[in-house]
N, C-alpha and C positions, 0 to 999 in steps of 0.2 A: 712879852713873848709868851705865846702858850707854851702849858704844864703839865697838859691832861694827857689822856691817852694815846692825841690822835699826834700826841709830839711836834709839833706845829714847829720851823725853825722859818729864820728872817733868810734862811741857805735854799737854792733849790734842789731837788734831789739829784736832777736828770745827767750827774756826771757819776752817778754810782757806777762801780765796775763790777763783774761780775767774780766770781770765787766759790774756792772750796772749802768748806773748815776744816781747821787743821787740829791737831792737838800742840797747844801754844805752850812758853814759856815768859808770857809777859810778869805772873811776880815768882813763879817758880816752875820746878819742872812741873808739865801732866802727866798722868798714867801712861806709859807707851805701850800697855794691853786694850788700851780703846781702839773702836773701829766708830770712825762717823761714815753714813753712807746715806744719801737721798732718798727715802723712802715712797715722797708724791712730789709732785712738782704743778705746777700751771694753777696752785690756787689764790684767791685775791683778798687780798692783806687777812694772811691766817692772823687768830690770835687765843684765845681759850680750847683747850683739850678737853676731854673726857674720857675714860674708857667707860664702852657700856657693857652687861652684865654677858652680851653677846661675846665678849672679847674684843671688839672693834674700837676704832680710834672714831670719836667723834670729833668735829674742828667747827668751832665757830670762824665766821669768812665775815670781813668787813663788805664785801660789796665791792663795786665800783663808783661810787655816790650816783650821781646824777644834775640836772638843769634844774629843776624846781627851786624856784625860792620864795622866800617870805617877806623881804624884805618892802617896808610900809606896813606888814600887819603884825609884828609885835617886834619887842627888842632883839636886836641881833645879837650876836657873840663881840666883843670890843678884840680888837686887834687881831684875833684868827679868822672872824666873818666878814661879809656875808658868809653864811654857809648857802653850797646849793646840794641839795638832795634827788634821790629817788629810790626804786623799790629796788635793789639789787643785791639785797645781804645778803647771805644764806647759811647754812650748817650743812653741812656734808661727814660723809662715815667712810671709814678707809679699811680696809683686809690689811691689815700687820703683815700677814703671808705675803700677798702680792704687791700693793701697795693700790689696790684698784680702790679709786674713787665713786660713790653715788652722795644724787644730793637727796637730804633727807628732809629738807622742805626749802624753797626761797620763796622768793619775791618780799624782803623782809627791807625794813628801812636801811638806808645808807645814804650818809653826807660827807663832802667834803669841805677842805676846808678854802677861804678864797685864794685862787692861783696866787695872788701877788706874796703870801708866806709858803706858795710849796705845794699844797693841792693834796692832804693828807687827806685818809680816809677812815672815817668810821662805822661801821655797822654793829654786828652781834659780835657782842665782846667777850662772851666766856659761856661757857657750857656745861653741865651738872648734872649726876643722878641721885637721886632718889628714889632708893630702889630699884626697882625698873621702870621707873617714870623720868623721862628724859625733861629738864630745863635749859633756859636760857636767859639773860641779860642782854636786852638791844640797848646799844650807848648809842646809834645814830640816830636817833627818830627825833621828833618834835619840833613846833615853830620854830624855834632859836636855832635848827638844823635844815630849813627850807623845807621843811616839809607839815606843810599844815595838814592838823587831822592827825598827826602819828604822836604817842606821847611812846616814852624811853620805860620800860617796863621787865617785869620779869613775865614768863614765856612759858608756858607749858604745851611740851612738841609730840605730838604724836606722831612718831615714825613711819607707823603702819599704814598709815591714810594721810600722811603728808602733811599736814595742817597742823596751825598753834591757834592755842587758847591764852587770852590774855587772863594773868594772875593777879597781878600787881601792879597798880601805876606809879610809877617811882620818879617820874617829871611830877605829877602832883604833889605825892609827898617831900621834894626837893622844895617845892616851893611855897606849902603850908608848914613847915617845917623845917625853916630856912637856919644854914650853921651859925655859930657865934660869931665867929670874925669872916666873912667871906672877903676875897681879896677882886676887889669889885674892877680892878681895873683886866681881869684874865677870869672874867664873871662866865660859867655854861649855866644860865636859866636850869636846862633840862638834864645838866650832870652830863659826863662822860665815862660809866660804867666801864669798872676792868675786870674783877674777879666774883667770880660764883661757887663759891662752897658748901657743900654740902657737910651738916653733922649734926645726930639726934634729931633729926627729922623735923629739921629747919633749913632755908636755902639764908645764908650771908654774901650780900652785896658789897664791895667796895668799892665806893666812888671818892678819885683823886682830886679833881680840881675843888669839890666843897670841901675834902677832907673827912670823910667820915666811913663806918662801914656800919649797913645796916643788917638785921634777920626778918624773913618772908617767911611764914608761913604755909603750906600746902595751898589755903582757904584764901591767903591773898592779905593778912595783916602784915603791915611793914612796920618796924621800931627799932628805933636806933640803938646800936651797939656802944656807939662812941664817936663823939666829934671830938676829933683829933687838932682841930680849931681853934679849941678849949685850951689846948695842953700845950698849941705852940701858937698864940696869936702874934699875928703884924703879919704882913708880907713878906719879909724877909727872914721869917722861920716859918714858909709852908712847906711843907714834909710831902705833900701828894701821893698817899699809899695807893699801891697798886697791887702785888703779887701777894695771895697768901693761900696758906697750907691749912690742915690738922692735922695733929699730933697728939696724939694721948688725951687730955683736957684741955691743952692748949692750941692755940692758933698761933703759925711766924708770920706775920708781915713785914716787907721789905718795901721802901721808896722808894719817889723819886727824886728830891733836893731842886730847888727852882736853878732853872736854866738860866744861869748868871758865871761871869768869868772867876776864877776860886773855888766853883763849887763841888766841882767834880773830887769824887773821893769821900763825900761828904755824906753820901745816903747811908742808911742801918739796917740793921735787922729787930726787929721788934718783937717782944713775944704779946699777944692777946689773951687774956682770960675771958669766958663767957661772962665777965659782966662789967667788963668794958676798963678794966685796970692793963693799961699801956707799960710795958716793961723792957729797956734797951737792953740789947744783949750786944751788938759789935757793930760797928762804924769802915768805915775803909771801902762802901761800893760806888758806885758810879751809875745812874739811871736804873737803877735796877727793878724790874717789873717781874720776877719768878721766882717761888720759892718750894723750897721741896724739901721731905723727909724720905730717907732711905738709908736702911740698914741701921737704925741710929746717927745716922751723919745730915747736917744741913747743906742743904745745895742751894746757890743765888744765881739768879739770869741776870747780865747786864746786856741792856740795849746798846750800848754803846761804852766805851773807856776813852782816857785820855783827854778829854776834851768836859766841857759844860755844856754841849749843845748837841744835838744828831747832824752834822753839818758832813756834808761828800764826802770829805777825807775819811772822816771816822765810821765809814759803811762798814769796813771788815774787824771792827775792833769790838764788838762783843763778843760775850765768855760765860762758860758758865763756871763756876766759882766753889768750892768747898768750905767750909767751918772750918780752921785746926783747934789743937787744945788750948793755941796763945794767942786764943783771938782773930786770927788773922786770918787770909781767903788765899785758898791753895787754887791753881786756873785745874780745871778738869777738859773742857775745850774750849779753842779760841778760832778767832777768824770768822766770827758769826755775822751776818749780817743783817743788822736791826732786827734783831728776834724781839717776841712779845712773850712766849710764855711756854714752858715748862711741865712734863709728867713723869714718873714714871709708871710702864706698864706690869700687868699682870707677870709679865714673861721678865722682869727685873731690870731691861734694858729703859736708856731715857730716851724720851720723843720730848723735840722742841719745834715750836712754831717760827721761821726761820724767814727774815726778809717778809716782816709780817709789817711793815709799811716803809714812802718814805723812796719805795723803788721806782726804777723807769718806766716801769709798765703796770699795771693792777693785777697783771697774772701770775708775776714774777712769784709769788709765795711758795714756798715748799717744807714741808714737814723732814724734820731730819733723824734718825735711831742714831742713838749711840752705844753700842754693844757693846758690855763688862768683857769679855772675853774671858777667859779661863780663870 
């Protein structure tokens, strides 16, 4: 069963119902001074935020894949492929005020994966600045994605004139520079990039299915931070990081625990040091792909609860989650459906990427505020 980003289940999706999120009480009460309210709506599987210097929400958009495939000219994906592809990702920028959408460049790779597990989708996975230099991480591209000629890289986006520059190729380096234990039978040749951060004026990569997170530099050098491969080999201890933050000196990363029955409950929160010493700090999430610091307090996005797998039933059961002092995760909002990631804005309130794959239609996406209130 796929692990990676694009959450791959043996379920199809197409019996999702639609909803509102609410402010939940799945392991305790939430804040009853929250307001969730739908901020943009009609985008296609959001999933990495940004704010830029402008004050604007930037949103990495998976796309809608496409027909293209590869399949006879190199190795496929084992049990999520064929992939088929095409040019449909894109990044778009949103007025917080209004909530009015432009796109700030496409025609960017996107794959899916094969109907017969569910038909997910991947494009540009996360979104970053540096300075006022806008990046990006594409996880759809490359042969093992149907689309020959595209490799999965980091992105450098000029806003003003529409167009990217390629930085970094990070299918190459995946594959000259392959993890310790890779878990060959849920093998992405070309990675499936999730998170882009920015600090000290480096961009860090993390890609779940090999297990690793790397740093790029401005100039396009890639090196590893840590294979995480390393620290938990076999199959049946692959961690698959996905969400991560900075913080002071340190970075939190949060998993995702392989989609197996018993697992759920099972992910962490991790702390990072810049030179690659892994350090658990709490246990107790479920698929959890977002993390965040605010006010001193950590906050975790689950894709999904209750279950080991993103399967229909469990469309409305992600949360997002607080730190307390005894370890444990207080819900802050619940009723999410299949979010992917997580910010808080300039203006203190949180925007999540919301029904960021997995839905019934590729359009369904929407960005959601959640407002501290007084």
């Amino acid at each position: 069963m796929k692990r990676a980003i694009v959450f791959t289940a043996v379920v199809a999706a197409a019996a999702l119902a639609t909803g509102v999120p609410v402010l939940g009480a799945a392991r305790a009460q939430a804040r009853p001074t929250l307001q969730v309210t739908v901020l943009t709506s009609g985008l296609e599987n959001p999933r990495g935020l940004a704010f830029g210097p402008d004050g604007r929400l930037y949103v990495a958009e998976g796309g809608t894949g496409g027909t293209a495939s590869t399949v006879g000219q190199c190795p496929q994906v084992p049990g999520a492929g064929p992939y088929t592809g095409g040019m449909t990702a894109r990044i778009s920028r949103i007025d917080v005020h209004t909530g009015h959408r432009t796109t700030v460049v496409d025609g960017l790779p996107s794959s899916t994966t094969s109907a017969a597990v569910g038909s997910f989708v991947s494009g540009v996975g996360d979104v970053a600045f540096l300075g006022h230099r806008l990046y990006a991480v594409e996880a759809g591209a490359g042969c093992s994605h149907g689309l020959a000629g595209t490799v999965n890289a980091v992105l450098r986006v000029d806003a003003q004139h529409h167009r990217v520059t390629q930085v970094a190729d990070l299918s190459a380096f995946l594959m000259s520079h392959p993890a310790a234990n890779p878990d060959l039978a849920d093998f992405e040749p070309d990675g499936t990039w999730y998170s882009l951060v920015s600090a000290d004026g480096l961009l860090y990569a993390v890609e779940p299915n090999h297990q690793e997170v790397d740093t790029v530099t401005p100039d396009g050098h890639i090196s590893r931070v840590i294979d995480i491969s390393q620290t938990f080999p076999g199959n049946t201890n692959w961690q698959g990081p996905t969400g991560m933050a900075r913080d002071g000196e340190n970075f939190y990363l949060v998993n995702l625990n392989p989609f197996a029955p018993g697992s759920d409950g099972h992910a962490s929160l991790w702390k990072l040091t810049d030179d690659g010493q892994l350090g658990h700090i709490a246990s107790g999430l479920t698929a959890a792909v977002g993390v965040a610091v605010h006010e001193g307090q950590i906050y975790a996005l689950e894709a999904f609860t209750g279950f080991f797998a993103p399967a229909p039933f469990v469309a409305h059961t992600g949360m997002v989650v607080r730190l307390n002092r005894h370890g444990g995760w207080d819900p802050v909002v619940t009723g999410l459906s299949f979010p992917t990631t997580m910010t808080f804005g300039p203006d203190g309130h949180l925007y999540i990427s919301n029904k960021g794959f997995g839905q019934p239609t590729n359009t369904a996406g929407e960005i959601l505020r959640v407002d501290q209130g007084p």
